[in-house]
C-alpha positions as CSV (number, residue, x, y, z in Angstrom):
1,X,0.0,0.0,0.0
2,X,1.4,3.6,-0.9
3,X,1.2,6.2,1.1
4,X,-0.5,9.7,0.0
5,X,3.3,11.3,-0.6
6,X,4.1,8.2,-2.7
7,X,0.9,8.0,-4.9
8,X,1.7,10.9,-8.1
9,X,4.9,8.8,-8.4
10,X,3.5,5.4,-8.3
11,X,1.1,7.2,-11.3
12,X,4.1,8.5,-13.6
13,X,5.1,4.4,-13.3
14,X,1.7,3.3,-14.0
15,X,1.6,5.6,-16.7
16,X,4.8,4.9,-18.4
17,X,3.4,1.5,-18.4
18,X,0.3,2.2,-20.3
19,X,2.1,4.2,-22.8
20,X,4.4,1.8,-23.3
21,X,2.3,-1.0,-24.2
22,X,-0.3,1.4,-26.4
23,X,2.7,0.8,-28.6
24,X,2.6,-2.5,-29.1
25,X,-0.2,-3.0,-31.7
26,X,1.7,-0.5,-34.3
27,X,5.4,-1.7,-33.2
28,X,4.0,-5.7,-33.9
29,X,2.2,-4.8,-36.9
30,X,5.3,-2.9,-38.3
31,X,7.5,-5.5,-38.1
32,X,5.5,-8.2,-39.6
33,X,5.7,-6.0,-42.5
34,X,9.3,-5.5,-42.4
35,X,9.9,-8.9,-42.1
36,X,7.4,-9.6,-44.7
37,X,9.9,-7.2,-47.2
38,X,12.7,-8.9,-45.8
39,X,11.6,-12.3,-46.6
40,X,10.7,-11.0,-50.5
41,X,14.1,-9.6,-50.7
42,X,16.2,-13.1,-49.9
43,X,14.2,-15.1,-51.2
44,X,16.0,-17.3,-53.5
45,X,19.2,-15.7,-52.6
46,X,19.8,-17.7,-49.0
47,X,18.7,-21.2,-48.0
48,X,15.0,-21.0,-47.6
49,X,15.3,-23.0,-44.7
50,X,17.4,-20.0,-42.8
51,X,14.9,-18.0,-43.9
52,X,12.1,-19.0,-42.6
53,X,13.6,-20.2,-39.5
54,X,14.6,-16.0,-39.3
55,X,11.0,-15.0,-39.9
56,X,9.4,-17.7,-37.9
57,X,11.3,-16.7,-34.7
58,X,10.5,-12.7,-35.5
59,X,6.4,-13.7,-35.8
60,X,7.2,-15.5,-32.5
61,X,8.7,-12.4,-30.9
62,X,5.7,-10.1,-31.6
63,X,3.2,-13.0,-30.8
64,X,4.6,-13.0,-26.9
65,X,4.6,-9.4,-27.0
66,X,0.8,-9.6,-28.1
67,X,0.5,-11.9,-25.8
68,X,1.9,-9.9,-22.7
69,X,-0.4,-6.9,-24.3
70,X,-3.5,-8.4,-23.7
71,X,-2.6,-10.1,-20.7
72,X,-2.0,-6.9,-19.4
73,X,-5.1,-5.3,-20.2
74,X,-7.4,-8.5,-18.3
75,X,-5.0,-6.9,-15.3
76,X,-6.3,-4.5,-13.2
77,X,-3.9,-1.6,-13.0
78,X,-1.5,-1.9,-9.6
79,X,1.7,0.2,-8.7
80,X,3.3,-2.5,-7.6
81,X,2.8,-4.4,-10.5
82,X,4.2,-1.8,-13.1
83,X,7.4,-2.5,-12.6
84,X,7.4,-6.4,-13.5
85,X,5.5,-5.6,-16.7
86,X,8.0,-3.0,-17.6
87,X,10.4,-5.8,-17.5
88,X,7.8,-8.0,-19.4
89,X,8.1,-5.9,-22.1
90,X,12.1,-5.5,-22.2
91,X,12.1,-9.2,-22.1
92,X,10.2,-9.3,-25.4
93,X,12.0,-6.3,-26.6
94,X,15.3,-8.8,-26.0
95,X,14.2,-11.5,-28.0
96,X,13.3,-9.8,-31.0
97,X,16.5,-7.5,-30.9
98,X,18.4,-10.9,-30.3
99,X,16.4,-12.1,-33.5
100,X,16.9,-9.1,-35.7
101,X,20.7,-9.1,-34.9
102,X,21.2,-12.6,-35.8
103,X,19.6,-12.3,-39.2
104,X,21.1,-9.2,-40.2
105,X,24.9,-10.9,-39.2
106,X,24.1,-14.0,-41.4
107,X,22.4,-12.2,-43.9
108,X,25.2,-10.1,-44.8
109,X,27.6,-11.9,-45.7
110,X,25.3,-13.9,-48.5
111,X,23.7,-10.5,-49.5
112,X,24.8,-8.5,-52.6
113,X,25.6,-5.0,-52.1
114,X,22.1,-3.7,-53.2
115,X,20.7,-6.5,-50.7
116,X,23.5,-5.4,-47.7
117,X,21.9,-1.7,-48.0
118,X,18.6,-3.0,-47.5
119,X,19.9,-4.2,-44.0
120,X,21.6,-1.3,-43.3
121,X,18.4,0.5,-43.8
122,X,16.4,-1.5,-42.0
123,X,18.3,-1.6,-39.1
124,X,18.5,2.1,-38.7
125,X,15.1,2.2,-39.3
126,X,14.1,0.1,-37.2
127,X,16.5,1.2,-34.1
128,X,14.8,4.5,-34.5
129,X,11.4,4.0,-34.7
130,X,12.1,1.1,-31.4
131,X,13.6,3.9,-29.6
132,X,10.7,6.8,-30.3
133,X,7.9,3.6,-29.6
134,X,9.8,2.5,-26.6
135,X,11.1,6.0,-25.2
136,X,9.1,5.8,-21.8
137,X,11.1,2.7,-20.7
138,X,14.6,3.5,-21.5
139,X,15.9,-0.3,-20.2
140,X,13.6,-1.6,-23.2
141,X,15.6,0.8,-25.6
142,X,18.6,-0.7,-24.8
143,X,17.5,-4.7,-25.1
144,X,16.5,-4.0,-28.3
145,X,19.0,-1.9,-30.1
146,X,22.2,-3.4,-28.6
147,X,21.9,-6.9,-29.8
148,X,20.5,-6.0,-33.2
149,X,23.5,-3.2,-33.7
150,X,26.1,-4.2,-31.8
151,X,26.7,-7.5,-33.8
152,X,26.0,-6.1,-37.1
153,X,28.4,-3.4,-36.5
154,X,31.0,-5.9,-35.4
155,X,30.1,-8.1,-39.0
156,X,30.2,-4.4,-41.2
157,X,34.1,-3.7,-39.8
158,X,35.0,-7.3,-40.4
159,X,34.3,-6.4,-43.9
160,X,37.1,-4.1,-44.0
161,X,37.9,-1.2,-46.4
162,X,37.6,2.9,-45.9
163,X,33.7,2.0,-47.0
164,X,32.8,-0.4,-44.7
165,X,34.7,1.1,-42.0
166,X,32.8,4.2,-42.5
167,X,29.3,2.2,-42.3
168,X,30.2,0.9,-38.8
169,X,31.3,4.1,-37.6
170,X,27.7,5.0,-38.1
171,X,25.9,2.1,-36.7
172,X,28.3,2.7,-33.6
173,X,27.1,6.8,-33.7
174,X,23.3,5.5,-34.4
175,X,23.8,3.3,-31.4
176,X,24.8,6.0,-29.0
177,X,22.8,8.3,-30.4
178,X,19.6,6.2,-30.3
179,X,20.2,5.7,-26.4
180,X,21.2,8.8,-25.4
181,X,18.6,10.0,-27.4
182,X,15.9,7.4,-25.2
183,X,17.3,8.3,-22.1
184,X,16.7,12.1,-22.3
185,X,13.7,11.9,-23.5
186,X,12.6,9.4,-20.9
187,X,14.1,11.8,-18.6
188,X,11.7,14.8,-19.6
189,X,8.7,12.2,-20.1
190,X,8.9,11.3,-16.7
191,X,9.3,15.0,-15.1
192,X,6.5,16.3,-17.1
193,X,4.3,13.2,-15.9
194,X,5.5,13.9,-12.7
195,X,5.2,17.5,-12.7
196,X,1.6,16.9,-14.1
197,X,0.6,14.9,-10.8
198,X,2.2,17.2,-8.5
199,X,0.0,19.7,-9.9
200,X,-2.9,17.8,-10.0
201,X,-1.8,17.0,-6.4
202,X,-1.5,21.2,-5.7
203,X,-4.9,21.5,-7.4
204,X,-6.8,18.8,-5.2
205,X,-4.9,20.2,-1.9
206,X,-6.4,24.0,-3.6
207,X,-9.5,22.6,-4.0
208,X,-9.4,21.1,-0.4
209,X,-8.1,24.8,0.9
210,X,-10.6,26.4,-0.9
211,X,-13.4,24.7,0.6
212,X,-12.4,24.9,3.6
213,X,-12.0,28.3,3.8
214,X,-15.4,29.0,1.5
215,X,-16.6,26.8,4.5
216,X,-15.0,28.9,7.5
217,X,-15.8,32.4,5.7
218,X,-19.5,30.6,5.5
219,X,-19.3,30.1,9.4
220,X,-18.1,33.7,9.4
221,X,-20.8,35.6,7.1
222,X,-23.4,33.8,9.1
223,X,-21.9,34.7,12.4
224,X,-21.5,37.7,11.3
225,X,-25.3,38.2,10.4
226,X,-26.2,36.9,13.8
227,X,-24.1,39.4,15.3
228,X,-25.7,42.3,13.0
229,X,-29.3,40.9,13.8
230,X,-28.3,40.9,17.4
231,X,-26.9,44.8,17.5
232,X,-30.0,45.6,15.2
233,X,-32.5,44.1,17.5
234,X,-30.5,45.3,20.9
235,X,-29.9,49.1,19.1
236,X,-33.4,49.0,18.4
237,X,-34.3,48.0,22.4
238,X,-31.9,50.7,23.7
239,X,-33.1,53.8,21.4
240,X,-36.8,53.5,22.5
241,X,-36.3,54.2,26.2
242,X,-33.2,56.6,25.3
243,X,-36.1,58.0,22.6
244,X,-38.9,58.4,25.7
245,X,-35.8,59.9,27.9
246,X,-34.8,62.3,25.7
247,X,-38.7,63.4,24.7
248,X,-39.9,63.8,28.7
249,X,-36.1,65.9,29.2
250,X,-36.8,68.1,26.6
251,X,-40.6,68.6,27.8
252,X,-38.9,69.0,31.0
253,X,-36.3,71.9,29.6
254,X,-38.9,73.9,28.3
255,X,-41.3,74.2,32.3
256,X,-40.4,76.4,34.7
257,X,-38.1,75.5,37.2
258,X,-35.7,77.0,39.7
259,X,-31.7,77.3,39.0
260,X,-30.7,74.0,40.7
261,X,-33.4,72.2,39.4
262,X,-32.5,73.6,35.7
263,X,-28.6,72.8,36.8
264,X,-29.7,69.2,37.3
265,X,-32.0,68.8,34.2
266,X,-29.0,70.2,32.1
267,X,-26.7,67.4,33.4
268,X,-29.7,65.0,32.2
269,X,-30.0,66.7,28.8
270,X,-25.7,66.5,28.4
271,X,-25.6,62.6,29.4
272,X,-28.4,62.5,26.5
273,X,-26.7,64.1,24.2
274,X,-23.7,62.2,24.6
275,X,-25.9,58.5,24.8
276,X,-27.2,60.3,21.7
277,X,-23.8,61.3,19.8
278,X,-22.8,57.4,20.3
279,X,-25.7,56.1,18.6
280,X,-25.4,58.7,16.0
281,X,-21.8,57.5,15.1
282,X,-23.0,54.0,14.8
283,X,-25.9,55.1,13.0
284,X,-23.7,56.7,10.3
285,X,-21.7,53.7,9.9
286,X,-25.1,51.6,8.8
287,X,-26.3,53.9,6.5
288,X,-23.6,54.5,4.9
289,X,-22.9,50.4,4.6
290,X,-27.0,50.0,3.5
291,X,-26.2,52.6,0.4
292,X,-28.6,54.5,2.1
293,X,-26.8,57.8,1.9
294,X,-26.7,59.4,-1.7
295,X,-24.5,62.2,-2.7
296,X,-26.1,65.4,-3.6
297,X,-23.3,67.5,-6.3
298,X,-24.1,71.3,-5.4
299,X,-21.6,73.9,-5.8
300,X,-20.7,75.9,-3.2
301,X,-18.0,78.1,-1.7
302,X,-15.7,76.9,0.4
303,X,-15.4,79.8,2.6
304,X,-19.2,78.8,3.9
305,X,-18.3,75.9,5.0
306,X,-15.3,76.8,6.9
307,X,-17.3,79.8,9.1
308,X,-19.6,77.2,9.5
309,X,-17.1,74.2,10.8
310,X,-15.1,78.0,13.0
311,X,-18.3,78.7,14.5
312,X,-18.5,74.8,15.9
313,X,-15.5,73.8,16.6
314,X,-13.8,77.0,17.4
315,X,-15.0,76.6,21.4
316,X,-13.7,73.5,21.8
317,X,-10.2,75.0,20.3
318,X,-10.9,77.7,23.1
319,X,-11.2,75.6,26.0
320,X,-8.0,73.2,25.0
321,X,-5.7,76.5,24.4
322,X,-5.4,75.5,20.7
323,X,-5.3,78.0,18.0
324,X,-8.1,77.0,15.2
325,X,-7.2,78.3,12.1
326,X,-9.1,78.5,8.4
327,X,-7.5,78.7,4.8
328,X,-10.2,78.8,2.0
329,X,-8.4,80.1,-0.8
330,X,-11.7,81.7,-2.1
331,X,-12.6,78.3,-4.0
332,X,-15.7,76.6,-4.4
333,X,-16.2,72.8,-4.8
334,X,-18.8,70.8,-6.5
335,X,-19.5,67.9,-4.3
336,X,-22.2,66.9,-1.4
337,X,-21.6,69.9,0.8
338,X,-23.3,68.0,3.6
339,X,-21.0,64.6,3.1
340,X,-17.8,67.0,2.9
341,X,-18.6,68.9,6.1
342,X,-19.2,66.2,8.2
343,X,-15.8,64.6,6.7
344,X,-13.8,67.9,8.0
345,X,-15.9,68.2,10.9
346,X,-14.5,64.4,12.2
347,X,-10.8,65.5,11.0
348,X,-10.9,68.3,13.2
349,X,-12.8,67.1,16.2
350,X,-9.8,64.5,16.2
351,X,-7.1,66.7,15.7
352,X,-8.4,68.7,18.5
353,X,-9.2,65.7,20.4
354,X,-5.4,64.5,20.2
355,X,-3.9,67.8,19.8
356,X,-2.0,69.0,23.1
357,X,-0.3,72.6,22.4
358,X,-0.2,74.4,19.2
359,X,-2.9,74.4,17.1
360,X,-4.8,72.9,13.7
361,X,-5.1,74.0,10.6
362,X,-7.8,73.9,8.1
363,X,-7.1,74.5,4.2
364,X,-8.1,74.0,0.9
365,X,-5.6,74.0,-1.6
366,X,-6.1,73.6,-5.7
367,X,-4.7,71.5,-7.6
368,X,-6.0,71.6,-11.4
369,X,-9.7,70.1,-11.3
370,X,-9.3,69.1,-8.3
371,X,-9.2,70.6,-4.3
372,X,-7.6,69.1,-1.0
373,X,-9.3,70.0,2.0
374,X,-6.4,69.4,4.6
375,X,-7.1,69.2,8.4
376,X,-2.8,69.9,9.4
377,X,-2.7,69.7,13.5
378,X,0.5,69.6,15.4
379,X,-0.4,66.2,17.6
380,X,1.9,63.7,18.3
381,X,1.6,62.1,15.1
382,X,0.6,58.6,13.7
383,X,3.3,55.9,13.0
384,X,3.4,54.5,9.7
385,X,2.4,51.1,10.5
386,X,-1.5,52.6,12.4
387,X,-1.9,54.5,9.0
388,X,-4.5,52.3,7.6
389,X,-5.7,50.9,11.2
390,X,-7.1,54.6,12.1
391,X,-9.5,54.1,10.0
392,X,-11.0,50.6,11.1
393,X,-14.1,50.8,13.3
394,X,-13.7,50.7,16.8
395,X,-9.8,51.5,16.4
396,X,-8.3,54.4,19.0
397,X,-4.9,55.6,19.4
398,X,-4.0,56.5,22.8
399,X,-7.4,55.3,24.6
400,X,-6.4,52.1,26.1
401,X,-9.3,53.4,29.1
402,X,-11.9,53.8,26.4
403,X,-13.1,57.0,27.6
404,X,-16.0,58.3,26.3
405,X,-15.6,61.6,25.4
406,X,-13.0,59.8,23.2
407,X,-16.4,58.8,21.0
408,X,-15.9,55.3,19.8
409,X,-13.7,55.1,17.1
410,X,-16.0,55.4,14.4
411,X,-15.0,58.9,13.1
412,X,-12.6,58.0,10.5
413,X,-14.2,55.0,9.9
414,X,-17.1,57.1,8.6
415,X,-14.7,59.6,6.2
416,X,-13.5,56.1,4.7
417,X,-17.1,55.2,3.9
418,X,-18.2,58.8,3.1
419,X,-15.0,59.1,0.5
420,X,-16.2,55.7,-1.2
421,X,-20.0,57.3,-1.7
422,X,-18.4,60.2,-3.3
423,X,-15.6,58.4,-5.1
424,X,-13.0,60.9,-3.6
425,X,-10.0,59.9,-1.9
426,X,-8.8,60.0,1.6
427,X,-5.4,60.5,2.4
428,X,-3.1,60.6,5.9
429,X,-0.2,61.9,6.2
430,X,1.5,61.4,9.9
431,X,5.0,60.9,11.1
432,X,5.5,60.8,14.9
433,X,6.4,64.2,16.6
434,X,5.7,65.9,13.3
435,X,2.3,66.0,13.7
436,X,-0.5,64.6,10.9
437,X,-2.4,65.7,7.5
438,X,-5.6,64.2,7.1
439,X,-7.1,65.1,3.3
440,X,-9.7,64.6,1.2
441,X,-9.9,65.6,-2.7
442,X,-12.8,66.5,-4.2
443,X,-13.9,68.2,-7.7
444,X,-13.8,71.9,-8.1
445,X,-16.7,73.9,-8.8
446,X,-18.1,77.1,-10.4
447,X,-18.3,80.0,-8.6
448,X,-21.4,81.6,-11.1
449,X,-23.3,78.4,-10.2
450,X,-23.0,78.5,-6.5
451,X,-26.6,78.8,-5.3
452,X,-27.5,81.9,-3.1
453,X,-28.3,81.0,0.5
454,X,-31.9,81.4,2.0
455,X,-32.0,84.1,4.8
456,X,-33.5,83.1,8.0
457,X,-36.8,81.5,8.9
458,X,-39.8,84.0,9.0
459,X,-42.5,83.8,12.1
460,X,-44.3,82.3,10.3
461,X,-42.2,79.2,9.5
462,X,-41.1,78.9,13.5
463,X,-44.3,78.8,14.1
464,X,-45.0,76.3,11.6
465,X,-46.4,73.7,14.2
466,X,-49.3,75.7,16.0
467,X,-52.3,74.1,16.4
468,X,-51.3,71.5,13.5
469,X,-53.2,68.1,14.1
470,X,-50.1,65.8,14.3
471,X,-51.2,61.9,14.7
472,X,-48.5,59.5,16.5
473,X,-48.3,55.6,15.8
474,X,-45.7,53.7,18.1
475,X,-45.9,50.7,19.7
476,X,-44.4,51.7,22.8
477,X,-46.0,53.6,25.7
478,X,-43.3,55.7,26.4
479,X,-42.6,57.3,23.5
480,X,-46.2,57.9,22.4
481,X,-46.3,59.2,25.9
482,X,-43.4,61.6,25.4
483,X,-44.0,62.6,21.8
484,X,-47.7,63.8,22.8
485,X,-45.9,66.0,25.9
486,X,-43.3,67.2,23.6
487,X,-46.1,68.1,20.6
488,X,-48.3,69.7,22.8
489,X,-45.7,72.0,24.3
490,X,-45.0,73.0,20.6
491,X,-48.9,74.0,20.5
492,X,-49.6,70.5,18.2
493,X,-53.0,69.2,18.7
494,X,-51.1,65.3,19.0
495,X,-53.2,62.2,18.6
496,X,-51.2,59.3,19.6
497,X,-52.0,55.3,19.0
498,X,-50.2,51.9,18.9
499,X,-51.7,51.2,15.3
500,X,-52.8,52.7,12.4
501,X,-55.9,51.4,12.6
502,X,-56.4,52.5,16.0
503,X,-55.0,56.2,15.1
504,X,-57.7,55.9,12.6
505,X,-60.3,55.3,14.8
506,X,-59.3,58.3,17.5
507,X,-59.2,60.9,14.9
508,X,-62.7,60.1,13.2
509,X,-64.1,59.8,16.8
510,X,-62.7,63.1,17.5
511,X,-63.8,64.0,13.3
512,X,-61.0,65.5,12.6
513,X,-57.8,65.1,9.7
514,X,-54.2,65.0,10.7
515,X,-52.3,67.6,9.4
516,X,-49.2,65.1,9.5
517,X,-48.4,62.2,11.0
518,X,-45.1,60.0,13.0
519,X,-44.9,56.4,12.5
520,X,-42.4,53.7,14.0
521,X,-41.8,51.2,11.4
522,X,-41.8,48.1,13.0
523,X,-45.1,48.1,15.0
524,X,-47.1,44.9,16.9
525,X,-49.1,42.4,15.0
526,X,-46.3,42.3,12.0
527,X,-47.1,45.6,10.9
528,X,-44.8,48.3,9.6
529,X,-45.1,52.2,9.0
530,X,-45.0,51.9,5.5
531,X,-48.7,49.6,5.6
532,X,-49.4,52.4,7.9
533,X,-48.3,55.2,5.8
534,X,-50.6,53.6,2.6
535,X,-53.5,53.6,5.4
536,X,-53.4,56.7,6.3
537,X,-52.9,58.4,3.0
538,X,-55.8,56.2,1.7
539,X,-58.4,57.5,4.4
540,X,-56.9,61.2,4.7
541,X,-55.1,61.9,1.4
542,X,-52.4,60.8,-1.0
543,X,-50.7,64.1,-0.2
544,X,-50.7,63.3,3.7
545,X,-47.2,64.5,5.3
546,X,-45.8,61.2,7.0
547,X,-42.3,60.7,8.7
548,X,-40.6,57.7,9.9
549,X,-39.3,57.2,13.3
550,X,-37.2,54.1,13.7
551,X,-34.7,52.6,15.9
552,X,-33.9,49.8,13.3
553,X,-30.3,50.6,12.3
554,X,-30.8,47.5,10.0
555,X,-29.6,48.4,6.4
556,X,-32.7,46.4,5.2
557,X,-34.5,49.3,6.9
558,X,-33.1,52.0,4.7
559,X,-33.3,50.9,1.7
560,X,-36.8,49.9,1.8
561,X,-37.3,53.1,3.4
562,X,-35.4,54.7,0.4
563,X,-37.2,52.7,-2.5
564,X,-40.6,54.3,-0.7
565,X,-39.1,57.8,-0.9
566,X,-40.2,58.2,3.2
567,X,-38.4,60.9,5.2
568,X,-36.8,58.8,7.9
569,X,-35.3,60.2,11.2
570,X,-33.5,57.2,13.3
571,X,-34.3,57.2,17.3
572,X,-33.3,58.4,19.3
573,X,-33.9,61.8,17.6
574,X,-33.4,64.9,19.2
575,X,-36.5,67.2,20.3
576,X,-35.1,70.4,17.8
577,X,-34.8,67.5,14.9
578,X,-38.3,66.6,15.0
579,X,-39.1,70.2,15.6
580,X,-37.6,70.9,12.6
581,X,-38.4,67.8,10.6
582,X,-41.5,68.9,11.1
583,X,-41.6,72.5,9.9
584,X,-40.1,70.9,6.9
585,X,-43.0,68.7,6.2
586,X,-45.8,71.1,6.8
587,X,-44.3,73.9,5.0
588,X,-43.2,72.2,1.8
589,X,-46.5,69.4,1.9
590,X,-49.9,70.4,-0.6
591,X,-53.1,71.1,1.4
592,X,-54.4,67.8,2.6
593,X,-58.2,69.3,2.5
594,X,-58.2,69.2,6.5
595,X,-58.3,71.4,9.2
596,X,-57.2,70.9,12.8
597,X,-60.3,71.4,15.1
598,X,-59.8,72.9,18.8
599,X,-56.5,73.8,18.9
């Protein structure tokens, strides 16, 4: 039995074998018909007795090697077999080379010079084609042409004369050449047949590889879909109360209260806010990964944008002594102005985040079609080798503690996704104690089509909610609860219900038509806001003003959300967001033939 190492070699044998004997029909036939030539040539010329002995014991030859052919072929094919047939087969190869040898030596001498060529020519005929039939069993090469040259060449010299002298020193050069000929050949037979197993070998042990590890990234995919389901299902468990909290706080802002009691619900708010931010940051990261997000081109100046980003992040410079400083070079870009922003806002929130003394530098510098907005701080810098890592999720450089007010690592990991949806690119460039570049390129734009900015909000805009019926469908308690407090501070007549059906039922008992209307979107009883949505639009009006509150962060979520073309606001949601979702919805939504009754 071989072993797995042995088995491509113990296949080159077997298959050396098999070539070797796939020769044997042609090679016997062949020499029947030489012989058959031979025998026409001396007959009459040597003692027909001789001469048939001579092609009696050639027939004989090819009959054993016939015979070893198909007894082969009732074999079933074993290794360790292979190499007894090989030496089968030289065996018969012997015979007829012993035969072939004799009757060319006795031959000669009785043969006329015409008849002497015809031996000559058969015997390097027949040593050739031997050696090219016999080729993957060099030992066989030899048993054959050796007695059938060797002799003759011995009986040509004998001969004597500068002709005949000549003729042997051929048959001894066709004799070398024929073996050395066989043997190389053999040689390179048996590496290609070997190299051809070993790759067959490589392939199977690919093939094994490759399932294996289509197998473990299987494993991987689907544990990694449990672990999204699971963070979906827990992110969607957490923003509901943090929703309610953040409703009943802001209620809470807005009542009158004495200074320690508004000292205290400011320290509420701020932990909100920051339970808030961290959500937000993993919210980003799932809409960006659902293709949720899609760029909107504008053009715009940059110089905007910067007093914008000064205006934010310009007290936080304050308070860590940093100097904030802002190049705009005049320009203006054509790109999402929204996208870009919140790309330089990260850059710099991190560079003042990491940055101890000096100061950071925003800029936008041309080059040809294109602009680099460069956040420059004078941090610590970034070592070659954490380039790339920065921007993994969850990655921090010097917060072993995790703190908090750190955020969660999920800033840069957002510019990567953000410069993928706008196909721009995002560069670093940090060196230790030299501080650190981080860049991103994007298109330049025309200054004649940069759009002029709206001025502020009239009255009547900010006061956009009063006495609008504003209907509420949520499954839980608490945040109906807290939107109805927080709607009916904003003077919103809110009518709040766990269904759409229900909702239904509470504003034609009252008989009156919402002016808008909230929705979760996954409710109780496998209903979702967009069934609710079509409800509500087919009782009240296709041109009904509906928003979607969610605290699904699945990406399955925003796309069908996007397909619907629903606004969509993701929980928890800050009190001045809806406020302002709001105002949006009412002031850019046709009349839905209703009116809001005692408000």
């Amino acid at each position: 039995m071989t072993t797995a190492a042995q088995a491509p070699q113990d296949r080159v044998e077997l298959d050396r074998v098999r070539a070797l004997y796939a020769t044997v029909p042609v090679g016997s036939t062949v020499s029947v018909l030489v012989v058959g030539l031979w025998a026409v040539a001396f007959a009459g010329v040597v003692e027909w007795e001789l001469l048939l002995a001579f092609c009696g014991l050639i027939l004989l030859a090819q009959l054993f090697r016939v015979a070893l052919f198909f007894a082969r072929r009732g074999q079933p094919e074993d290794a360790a077999r292979a190499g007894a047939w090989a030496r089968h087969y030289s065996a018969s190869m012997l015979a007829s080379g012993l035969v072939w040898g004799a009757g060319a030596v006795l031959f000669f001498g009785e043969a006329d010079p015409a008849r002497q060529l015809f031996i000559l020519a058969a015997a390097f005929g027949i040593s050739s084609a031997t050696t090219v039939a016999t080729v993957y069993h060099p030992p066989a090469i030899v048993a054959f042409v050796a007695p059938l040259l060797v002799p003759l060449t011995i009986r040509v010299l004998a001969e004597g004369g500068l002709v005949f002298g000549l003729i042997g020193i051929a048959l001894v050069l066709q004799l070398v050449l024929v073996i050395v000929f066989g043997l190389k050949i053999s040689k390179l037979l048996r590496e290609s047949l070997q190299a051809r197993y070993d790759n067959l070998q490589l392939i199977e042990q690919l093939r094994t590889n490759t399932e294996a590890a289509e197998s473990a990234q299987r494993k991987a995919e689907q544990a990694s879909a449990a672990k999204s389901q699971f963070f979906a299902a827990a992110s969607h468990d957490l923003r509901q109360p943090l929703q309610a909290l953040g409703l009943f706080a802001a209620s809470l802002r807005e009542s009158e209260r004495d200074a320690e009691g508004t000292r205290r619900m400011d320290q509420i708010l701020s932990s909100v806010d920051a339970l808030e931010s961290l959500f937000d940051e993993l919210l980003d990261i799932s809409k960006l990964d659902a293709g949720y997000v899609r760029p909107v081109p504008v053009h715009f100046n940059v110089r905007s944008m910067f007093e914008r980003l000064e205006t934010a992040y310009s007290p936080l410079a304050r308070e860590n002594g940093l100097a904030l400083v802002f190049e705009d070079a005049g320009a203006a870009l054509h790109t999402d102005s929204v996208l870009v922003e919140r790309v330089l806002g990260n850059f710099i929130s991190n560079a003042l985040r990491y940055t101890h003394s000096g100061g950071v530098t925003v800029r936008c510098r041309l080059q040809g079609d294109l602009a680099s907005l460069e956040v420059a701080d004078t941090g610590p810098g970034i070592p070659h080798h954490e380039h790339e890592r920065v921007f993994d999720e969850f990655y921090q450089l010097g917060n072993p503690e995790r703190d908090r007010r750190k955020g969660l690592g999920l800033g840069l990991a957002t510019v990567r996704r953000i410069g993928i949806v706008l196909a721009s690119r995002v560069t670093l460039d940090s060196e230790p104690g030299r501080g650190s570049v981080f860049s991103i390129e994007v298109p330049v734009g025309d200054h004649a089509q940069v759009a002029i900015s709206p001025g502020a909000p009239s009255e009547a805009d900010v006061d956009a909610l009063r006495g609008k019926v504003i209907g509420v469908v949520d499954d839980e308690r608490d945040v109906r609860e807290g939107l109805a407090e927080v709607l009916g501070i904003w003077r919103c007549q809110p009518v709040v219900a766990a269904s759409a059906l229900e909702l239904c039922a509470q504003l034609d008992a009252a008989d009156i038509r919402p002016d808008a209307f909230i929705t979760d979107y996954r409710l109780k009883e496998h209903e979702d806001g967009a069934a609710a949505v079509a409800l509500l639009r087919e009782r009240y009006g296709a041109q009904l003003p509906a928003l979607i509150m969610t605290g699904d962060t699945s990406p399955e979520i925003f796309r069908l959300v996007r397909e619907q073309r629903l606004p969509l606001l993701s929980k928890p949601v800050r009190a001045s967001r809806l406020r302002a979702a709001l105002q949006h919805l009412l002031s850019s939504a046709r009349p839905t033939g209703g009116t809001a009754h005692g408000a």
